[in-house]
C-alpha positions as CSV (number, residue, x, y, z in Angstrom):
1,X,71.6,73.2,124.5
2,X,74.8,74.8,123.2
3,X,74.6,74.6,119.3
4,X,77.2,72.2,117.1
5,X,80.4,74.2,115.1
6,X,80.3,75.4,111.9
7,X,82.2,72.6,110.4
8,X,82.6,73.5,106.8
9,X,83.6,76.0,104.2
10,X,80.2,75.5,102.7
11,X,78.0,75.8,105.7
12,X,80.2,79.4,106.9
13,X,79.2,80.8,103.4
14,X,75.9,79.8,103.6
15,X,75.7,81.8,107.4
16,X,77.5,84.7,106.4
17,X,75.5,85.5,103.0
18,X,72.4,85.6,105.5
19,X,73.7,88.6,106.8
20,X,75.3,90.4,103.9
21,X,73.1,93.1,102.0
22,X,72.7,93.6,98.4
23,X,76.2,94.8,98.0
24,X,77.7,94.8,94.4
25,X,81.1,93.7,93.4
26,X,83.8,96.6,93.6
27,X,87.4,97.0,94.1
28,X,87.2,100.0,94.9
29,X,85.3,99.5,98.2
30,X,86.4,96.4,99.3
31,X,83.8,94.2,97.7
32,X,84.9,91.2,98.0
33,X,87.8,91.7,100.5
34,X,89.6,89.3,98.7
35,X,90.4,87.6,96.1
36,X,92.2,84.3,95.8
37,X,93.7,82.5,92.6
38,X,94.7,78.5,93.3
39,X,96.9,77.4,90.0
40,X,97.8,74.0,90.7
41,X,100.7,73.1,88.6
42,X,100.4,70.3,86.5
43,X,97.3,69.4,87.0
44,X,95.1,68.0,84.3
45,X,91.4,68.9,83.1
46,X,90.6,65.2,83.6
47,X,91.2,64.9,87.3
48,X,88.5,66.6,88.8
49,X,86.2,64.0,86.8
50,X,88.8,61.3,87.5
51,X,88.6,61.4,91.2
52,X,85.2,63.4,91.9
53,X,84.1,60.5,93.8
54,X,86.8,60.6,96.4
55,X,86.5,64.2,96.7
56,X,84.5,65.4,100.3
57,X,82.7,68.8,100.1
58,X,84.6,71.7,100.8
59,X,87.6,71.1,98.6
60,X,87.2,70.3,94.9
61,X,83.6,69.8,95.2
62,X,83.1,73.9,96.6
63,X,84.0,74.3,93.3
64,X,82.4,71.2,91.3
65,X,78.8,71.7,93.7
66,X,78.5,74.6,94.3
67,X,80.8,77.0,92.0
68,X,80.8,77.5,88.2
69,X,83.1,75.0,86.8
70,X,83.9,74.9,83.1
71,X,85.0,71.6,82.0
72,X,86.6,72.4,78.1
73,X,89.2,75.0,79.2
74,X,91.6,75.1,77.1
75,X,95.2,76.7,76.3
76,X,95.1,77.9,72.5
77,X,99.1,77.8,72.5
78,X,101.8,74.9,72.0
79,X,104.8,76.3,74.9
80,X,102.7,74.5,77.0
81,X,105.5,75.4,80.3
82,X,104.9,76.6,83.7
83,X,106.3,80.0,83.6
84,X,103.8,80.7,79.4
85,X,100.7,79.3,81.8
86,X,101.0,81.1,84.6
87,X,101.5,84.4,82.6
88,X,99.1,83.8,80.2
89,X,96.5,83.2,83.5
90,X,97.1,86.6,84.8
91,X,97.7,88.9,81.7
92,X,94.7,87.5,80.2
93,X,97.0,86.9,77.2
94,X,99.3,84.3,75.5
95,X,103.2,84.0,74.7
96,X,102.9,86.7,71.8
97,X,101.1,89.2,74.3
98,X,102.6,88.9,77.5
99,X,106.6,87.6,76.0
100,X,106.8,84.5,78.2
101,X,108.1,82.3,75.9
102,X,109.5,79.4,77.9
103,X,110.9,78.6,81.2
104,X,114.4,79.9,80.5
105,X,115.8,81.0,76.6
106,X,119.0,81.8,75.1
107,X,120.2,85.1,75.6
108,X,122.5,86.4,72.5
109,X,123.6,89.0,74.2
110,X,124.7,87.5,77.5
111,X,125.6,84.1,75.2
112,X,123.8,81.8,78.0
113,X,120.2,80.3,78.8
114,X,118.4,82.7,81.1
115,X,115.0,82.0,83.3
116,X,112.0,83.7,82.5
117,X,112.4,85.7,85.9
118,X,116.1,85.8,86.1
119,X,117.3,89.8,86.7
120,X,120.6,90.1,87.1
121,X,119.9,93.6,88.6
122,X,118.5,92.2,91.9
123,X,119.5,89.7,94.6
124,X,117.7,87.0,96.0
125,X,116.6,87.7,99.9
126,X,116.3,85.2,102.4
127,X,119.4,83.1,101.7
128,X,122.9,83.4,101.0
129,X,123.4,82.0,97.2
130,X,125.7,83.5,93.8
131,X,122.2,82.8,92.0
132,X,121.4,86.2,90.6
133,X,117.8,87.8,91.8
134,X,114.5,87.8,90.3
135,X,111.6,90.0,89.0
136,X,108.9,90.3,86.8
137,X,110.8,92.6,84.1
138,X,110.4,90.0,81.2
139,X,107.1,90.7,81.0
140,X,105.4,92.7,78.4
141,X,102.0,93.2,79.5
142,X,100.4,94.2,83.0
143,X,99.0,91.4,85.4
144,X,95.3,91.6,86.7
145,X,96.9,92.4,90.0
146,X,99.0,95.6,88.3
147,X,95.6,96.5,87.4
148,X,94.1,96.3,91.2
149,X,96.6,98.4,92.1
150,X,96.6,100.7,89.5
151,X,92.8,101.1,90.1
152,X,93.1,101.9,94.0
153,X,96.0,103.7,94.0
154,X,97.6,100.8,95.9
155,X,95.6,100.3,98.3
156,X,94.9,96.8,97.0
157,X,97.6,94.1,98.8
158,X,98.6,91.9,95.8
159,X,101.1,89.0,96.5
160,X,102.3,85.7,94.8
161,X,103.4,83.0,96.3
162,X,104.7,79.4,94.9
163,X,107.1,76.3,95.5
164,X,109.2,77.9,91.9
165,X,110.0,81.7,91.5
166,X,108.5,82.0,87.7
167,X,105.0,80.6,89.5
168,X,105.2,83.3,92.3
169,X,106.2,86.6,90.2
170,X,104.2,86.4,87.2
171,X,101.5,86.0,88.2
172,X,102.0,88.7,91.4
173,X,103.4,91.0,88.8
174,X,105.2,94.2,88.3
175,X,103.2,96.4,91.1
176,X,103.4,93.7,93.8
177,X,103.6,94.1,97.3
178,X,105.7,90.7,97.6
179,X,106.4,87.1,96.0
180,X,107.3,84.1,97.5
181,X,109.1,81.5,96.9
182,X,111.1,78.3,98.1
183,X,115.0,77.7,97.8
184,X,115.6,74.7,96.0
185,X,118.7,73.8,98.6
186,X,117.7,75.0,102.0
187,X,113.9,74.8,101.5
188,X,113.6,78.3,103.0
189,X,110.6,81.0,101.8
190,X,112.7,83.8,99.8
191,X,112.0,87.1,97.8
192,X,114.0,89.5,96.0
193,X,115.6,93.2,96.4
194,X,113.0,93.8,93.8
195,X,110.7,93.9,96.2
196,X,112.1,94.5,99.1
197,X,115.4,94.7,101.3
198,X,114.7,92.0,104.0
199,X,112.4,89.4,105.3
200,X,109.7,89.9,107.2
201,X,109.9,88.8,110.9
202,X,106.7,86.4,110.2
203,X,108.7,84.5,106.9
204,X,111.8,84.2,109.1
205,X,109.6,82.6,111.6
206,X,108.2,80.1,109.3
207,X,110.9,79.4,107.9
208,X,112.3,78.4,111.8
209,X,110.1,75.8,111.9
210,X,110.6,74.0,108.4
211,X,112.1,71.2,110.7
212,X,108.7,70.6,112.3
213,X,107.8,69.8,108.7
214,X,110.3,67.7,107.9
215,X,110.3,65.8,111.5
216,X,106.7,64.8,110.1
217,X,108.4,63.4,106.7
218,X,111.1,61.2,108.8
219,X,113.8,63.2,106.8
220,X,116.7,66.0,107.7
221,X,116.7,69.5,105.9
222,X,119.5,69.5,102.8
223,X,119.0,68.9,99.1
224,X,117.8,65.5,98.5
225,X,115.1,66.4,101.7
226,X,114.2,69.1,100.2
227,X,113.2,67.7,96.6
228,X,112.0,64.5,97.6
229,X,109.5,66.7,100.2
230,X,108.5,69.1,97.3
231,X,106.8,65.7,95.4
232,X,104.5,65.0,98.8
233,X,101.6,66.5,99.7
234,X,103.3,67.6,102.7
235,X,104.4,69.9,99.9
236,X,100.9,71.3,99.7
237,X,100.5,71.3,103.0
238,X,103.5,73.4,103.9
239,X,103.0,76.2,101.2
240,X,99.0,76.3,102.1
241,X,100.6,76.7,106.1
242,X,102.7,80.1,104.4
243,X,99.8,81.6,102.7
244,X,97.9,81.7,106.0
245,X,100.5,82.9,107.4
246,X,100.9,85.5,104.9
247,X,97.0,86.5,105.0
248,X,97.4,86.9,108.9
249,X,100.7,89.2,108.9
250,X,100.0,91.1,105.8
251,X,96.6,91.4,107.3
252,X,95.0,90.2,103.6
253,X,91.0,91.2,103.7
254,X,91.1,93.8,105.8
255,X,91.6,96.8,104.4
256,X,89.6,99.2,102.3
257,X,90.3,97.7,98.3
258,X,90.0,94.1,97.1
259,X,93.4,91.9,97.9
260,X,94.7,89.4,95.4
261,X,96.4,86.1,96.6
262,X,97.9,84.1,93.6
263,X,99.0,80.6,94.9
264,X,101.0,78.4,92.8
265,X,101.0,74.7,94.1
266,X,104.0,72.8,92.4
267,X,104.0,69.7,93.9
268,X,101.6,68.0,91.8
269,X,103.9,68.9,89.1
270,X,107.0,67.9,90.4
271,X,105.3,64.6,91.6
272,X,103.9,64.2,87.9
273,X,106.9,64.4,85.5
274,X,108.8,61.0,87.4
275,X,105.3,59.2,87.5
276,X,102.8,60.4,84.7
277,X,99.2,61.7,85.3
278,X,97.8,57.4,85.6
279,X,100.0,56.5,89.0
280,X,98.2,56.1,92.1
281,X,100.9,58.8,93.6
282,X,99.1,61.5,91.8
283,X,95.7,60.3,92.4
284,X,96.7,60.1,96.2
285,X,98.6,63.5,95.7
286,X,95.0,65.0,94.7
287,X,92.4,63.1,97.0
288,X,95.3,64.8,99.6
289,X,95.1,68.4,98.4
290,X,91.5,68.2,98.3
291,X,91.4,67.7,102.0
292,X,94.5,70.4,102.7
293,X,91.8,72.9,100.0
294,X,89.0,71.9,102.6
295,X,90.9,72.8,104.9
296,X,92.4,76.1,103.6
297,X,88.9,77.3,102.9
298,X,87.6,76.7,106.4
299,X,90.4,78.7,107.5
300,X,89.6,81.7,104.9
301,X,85.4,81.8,106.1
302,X,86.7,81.7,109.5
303,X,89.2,84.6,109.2
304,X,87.3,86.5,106.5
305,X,84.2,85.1,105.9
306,X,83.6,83.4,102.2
307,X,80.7,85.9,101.4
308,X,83.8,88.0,101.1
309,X,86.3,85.8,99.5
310,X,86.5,84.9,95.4
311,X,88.2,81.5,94.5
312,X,89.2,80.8,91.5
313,X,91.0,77.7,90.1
314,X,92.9,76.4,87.2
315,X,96.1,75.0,85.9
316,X,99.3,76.3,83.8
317,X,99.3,73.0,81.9
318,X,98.9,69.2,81.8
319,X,100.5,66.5,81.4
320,X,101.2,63.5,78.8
321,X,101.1,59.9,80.3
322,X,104.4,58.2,80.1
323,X,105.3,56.5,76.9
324,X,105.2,53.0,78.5
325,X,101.6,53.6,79.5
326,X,100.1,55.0,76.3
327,X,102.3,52.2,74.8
328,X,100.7,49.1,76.4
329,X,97.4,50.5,74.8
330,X,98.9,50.4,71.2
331,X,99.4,54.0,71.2
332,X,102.5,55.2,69.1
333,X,104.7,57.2,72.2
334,X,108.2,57.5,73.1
335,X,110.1,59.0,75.4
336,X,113.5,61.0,74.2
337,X,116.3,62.2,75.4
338,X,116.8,65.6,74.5
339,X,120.6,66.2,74.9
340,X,120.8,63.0,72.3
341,X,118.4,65.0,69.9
342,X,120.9,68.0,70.3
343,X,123.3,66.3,69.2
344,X,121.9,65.0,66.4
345,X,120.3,68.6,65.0
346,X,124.2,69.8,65.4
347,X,125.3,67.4,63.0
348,X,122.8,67.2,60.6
349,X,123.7,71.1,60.1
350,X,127.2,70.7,60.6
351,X,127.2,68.2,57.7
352,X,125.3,70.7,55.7
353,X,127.4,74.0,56.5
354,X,130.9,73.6,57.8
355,X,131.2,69.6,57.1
356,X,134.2,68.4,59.3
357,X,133.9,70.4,62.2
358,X,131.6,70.5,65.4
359,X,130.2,73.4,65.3
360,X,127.7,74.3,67.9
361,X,124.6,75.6,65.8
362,X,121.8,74.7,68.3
363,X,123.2,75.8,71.7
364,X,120.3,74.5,73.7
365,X,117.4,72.0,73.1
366,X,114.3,72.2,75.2
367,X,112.4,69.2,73.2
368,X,110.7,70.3,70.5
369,X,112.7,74.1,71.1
370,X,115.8,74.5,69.5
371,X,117.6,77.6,70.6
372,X,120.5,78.9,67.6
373,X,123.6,80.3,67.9
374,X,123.6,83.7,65.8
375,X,127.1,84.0,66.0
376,X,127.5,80.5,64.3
377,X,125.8,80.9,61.6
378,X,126.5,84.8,61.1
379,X,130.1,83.5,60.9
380,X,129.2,81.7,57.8
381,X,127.0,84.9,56.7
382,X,123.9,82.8,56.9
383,X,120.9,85.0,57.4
384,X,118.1,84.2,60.2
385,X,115.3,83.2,58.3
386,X,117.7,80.6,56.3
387,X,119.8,79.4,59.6
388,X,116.0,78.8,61.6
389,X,114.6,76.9,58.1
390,X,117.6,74.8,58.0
391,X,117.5,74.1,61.7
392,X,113.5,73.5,61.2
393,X,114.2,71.0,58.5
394,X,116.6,69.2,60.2
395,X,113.8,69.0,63.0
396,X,112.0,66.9,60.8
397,X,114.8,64.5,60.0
398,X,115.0,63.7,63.6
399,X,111.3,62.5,63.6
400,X,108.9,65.8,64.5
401,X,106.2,66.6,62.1
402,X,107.1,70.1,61.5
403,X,108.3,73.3,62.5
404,X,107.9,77.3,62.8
405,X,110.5,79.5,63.1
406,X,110.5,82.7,64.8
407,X,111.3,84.5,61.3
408,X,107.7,83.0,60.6
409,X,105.8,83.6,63.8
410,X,107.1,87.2,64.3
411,X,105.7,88.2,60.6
412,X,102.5,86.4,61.4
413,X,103.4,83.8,58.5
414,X,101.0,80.7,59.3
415,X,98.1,78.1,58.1
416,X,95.3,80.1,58.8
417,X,94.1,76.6,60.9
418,X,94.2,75.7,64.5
419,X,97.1,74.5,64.8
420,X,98.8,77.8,63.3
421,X,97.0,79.7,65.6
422,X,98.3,77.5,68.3
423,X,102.1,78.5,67.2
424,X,101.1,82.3,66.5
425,X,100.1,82.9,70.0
426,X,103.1,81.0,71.3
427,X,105.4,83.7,69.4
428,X,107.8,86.1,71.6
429,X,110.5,88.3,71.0
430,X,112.9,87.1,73.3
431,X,115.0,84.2,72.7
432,X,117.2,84.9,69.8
433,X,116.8,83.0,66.8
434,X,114.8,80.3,67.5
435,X,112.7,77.5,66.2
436,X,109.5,75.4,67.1
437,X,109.2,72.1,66.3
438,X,105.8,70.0,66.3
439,X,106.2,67.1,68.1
440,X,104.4,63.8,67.3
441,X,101.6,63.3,69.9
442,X,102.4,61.3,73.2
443,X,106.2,61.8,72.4
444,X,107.8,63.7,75.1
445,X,111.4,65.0,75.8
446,X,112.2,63.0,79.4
447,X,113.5,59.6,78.4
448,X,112.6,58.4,82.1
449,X,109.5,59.9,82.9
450,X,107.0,62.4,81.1
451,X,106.5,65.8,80.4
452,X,104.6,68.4,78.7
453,X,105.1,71.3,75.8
454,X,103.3,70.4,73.4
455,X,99.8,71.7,71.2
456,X,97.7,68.8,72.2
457,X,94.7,68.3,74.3
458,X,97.0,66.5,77.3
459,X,99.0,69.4,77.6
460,X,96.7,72.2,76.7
461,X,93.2,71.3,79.1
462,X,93.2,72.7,82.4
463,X,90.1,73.1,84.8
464,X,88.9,76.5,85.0
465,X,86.2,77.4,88.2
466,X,84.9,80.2,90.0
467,X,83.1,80.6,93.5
468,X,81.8,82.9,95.4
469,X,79.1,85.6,95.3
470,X,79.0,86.8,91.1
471,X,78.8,83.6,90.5
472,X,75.9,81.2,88.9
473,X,76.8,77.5,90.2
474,X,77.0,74.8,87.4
475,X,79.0,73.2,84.8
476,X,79.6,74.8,81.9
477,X,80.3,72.6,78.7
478,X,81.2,75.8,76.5
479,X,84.6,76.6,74.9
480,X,86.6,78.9,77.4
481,X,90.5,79.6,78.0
482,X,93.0,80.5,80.5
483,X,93.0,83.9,79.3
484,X,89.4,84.2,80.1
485,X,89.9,84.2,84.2
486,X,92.0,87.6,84.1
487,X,89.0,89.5,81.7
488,X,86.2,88.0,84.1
489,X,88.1,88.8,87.2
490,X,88.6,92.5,85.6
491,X,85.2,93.0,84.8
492,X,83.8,91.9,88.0
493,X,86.0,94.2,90.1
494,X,85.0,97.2,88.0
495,X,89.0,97.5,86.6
496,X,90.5,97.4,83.4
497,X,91.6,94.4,81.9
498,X,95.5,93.6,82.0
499,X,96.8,95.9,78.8
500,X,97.5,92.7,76.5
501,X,94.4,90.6,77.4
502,X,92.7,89.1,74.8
503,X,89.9,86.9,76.7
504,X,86.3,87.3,77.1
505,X,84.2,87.9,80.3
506,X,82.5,84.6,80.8
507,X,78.8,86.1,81.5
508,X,76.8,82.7,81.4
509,X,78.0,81.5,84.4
510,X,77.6,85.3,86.5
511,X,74.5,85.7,88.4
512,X,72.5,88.2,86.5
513,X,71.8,91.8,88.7
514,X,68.3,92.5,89.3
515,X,68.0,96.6,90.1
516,X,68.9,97.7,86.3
517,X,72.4,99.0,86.7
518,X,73.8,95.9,84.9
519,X,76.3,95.1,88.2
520,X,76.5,91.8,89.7
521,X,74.9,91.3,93.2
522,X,77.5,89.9,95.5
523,X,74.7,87.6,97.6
524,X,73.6,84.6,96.0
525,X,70.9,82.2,97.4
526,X,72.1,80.9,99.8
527,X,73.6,76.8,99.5
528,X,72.8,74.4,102.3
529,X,75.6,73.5,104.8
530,X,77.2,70.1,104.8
531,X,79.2,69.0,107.6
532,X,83.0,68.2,106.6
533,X,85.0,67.5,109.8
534,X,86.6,69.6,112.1
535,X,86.9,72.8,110.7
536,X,89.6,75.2,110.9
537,X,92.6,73.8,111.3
538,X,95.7,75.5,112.9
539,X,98.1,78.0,110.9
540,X,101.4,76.6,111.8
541,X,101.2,72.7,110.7
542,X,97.7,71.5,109.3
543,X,97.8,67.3,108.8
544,X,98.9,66.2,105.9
545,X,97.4,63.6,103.8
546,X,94.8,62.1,106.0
């Protein structure tokens, strides 16, 4: 009788760790092949719990069943942003280690807001567009992928790929052999000169058939398409179709150090600012991406084998639930319009420093980030640390609870409490003068839907799992953080930690080695298979939330 498929993820590991000897976790040798980082943008602590019961077995549930899954993971900063988290996951260290500050900051010099990636030095390739290039060269401390490279010479393949271009070079890093990401207008995969001169042949060809993709949404390619695709889980679906892609032409797993794949999925994120974490859309958005996951996997035992594979999975932030819902249960929330708050901080310090005029102290407002204008108030001879206190204070007349200012952070000046803490490690350099304000809780700066940025639990608890091999299945009720999953990584692969890293190697959930030489075994016992669906699913367009 001919035997039945493999049909899942969980049943190809269980086959393959049969056959794998007591090998030890190396990069230097290839052990695992490869190693893969899912960051889901956006995407709450809660929702595993939330939806466990919808989830099959090879998605999520790899993780929740049979993976170690730490369920108090939290960021210990306020910037709660996407391009902060996704640094801060990768360097191993917060704002004040790695720089990252925001999404985009005022530049003094160049007297205009600037992204966290923006490099005015390089050119974006792919696409035709006066948008100036991108690169990693904000950062201030190395990734856990610049320290795969460093460690094999460059032998390791480290790429990063994402929906937004801060999501897909931070975490890739400096040493990089690519990063991908999506043109907002044509919805075309792009890179920059930084990292190389040209597309490949195998991007240009995926990006031939985005048609195909939209042909399944009912919509034609152009702006509007584009963004209102990037909130579907045909979103997922698409970017998930480009990273196997990308492991098949780069050729990911096969040589003779460990690969890194960083994958940054942004349509839960996207999706999640117009309707808040409590919609149905979300909940449907994640029951979908477990099944696209499931799917994903399949395709990585089937092309590598997941005895040779790491997963890991977390989050750059949360979310807050929009004002109207919080507020039906009593809960003191509201949602403001930030360019109205602006407005408001200028003339509060215009009244109190050039009264009569308009002058333009706050030059941008990223609710609760005021960014100043050093030339304003150095026209008045008003020094930093007075301009960011006056600006902080008329913070507080607008309705937040406090402030920091940068004069404050950058000389370590804080309550020795948690919240201080939160604020120090949220510090950076860059920006200018600027100043942090502490927001009430559930108030959020999006008058229409919600949004994150702030210190509180919402914003700041992200899952954080692990599977594959090193790995002791369970949950994990301990305090951890996103700047653990960089040190543990590190430590596994037999590498140093990123330069700035500040986490801890989360030992109680490794399997403990057994010969004496204090390594971890890369075979596990071995888990007992359990039938999904139809396994691996085709490269070029996989179905999409079914």
């Amino acid at each position: 009788m001919k035997a039945s498929p493999i049909r899942s993820a969980a049943a190809l590991f269980a086959l393959a760790s049969l056959f794998v000897g007591a090998a030890f976790g190396s990069a230097y040798n290839g052990h695992p092949k490869l190693v893969v980082v899912v960051v889901i943008d956006q995407f709450r602590g809660d929702y595993l719990e939330r939806n466990r019961d919808q989830f099959g077995d090879g998605g999520f549930r790899l993780f929740l069943d049979h993976g170690a899954y730490f369920t108090d993971c939290n960021f210990d900063y306020a910037n709660t942003h996407t391009a902060p988290g996704h640094a801060t996951l990768f360097t191993g260290s917060y704002s004040s280690g790695h720089g990252i500050l925001a999404n985009e900051w005022w530049d003094p010099t160049k007297r205009r807001m600037v992204t966290s990636v923006q490099d005015d030095d390089s050119k974006i390739v792919g696409v035709t567009t006066g948008v100036p290039g991108a690169s990693p060269h904000n950062l201030l401390s190395s990734t856990l992928g610049d320290e795969l490279k460093l460690a094999t010479q460059g032998k390791a393949r480290v790429f990063g790929i994402s929906l937004k271009d801060r999501a897909a070079i931070l975490p890739a890093g400096f040493a990089a052999d690519g990063a991908y990401w999506s043109d907002a207008k044509t919805g075309n995969w792009v890179t920059s000169t930084y990292y190389r001169s040209d597309l490949p042949e195998w991007v240009q060809n995926f990006n031939a058939r985005i048609s195909k993709y939209f042909a399944n949404s009912g919509k034609s390619p152009g702006a509007n398409a584009i963004q209102d695709m990037a909130a579907t889980p045909l979103a997922n679906a698409w970017e998930l179709d480009f990273a196997r892609e990308l492991i098949l032409y780069e050729h990911l797993g096969t040589g003779p150090a460990t690969d890194l794949l960083a994958i940054s999925l942004s349509a839960n994120d996207i999706l999640g600012h117009r309707v808040g974490p409590d919609s149905p859309d979300i909940q449907a958005m994640t029951v979908a991406l477990d099944k696209q996951l499931s799917d994903f996997f399949n395709f990585l035992g089937h092309q590598i084998g997941l005895a040779n594979v790491w997963l890991t999975l977390s989050a750059d932030h949360g979310i807050a639930p929009l004002p109207t819902v919080a507020a039906k249960l009593r809960i003191p929330a509201a949602g403001l319009d930030g360019g109205k708050l602006q407005f408001q901080i200028n003339s509060l310090l215009n009244a109190r420093f050039s009264p009569g005029r308009k002058t333009e102290f706050v030059k941008a407002f990223s609710y609760p980030l005021a960014w100043l204008d050093n030339q304003a108030f150095g026209t008045l001879k008003i020094k930093e640390e007075d301009a960011e206190q006056a600006a902080g204070e008329a913070l507080k007349q607008i309705g937040l609870r406090g402030y920091f200012t940068r004069s404050q952070l950058a000389d370590g000046v804080v309550p020795d409490t948690a919240m201080g803490h939160k604020y120090l490690h949220s510090y950076s350099p860059e920006g200018g003068w600027y100043v942090m304000g502490i927001p009430a809780p559930y108030n959020v700066g999006n008058p229409l839907g919600t949004d994150h940025a702030s210190p509180y639990t919402y914003d700041t608890h992200v899952p954080l799992a692990f599977y594959g091999p090193p790995f002791q299945p369970g949950t994990y009720r301990g305090h951890c953080e996103p700047v653990d999953l960089a040190v543990t990584l590190a430590s596994l692969l037999g590498i140093n930690a990123p330069t700035h890293a500040i986490g801890r190697v989360l030992t109680e959930a490794l399997v403990a080695s057994h010969d004496g030489s204090g390594r971890t075994p890369a075979s596990p016992t071995p888990m007992p298979p359990k039938p999904l669906g139809d396994g691996l699913q085709p490269a070029a367009l996989g179905g999409v939330g079914q």
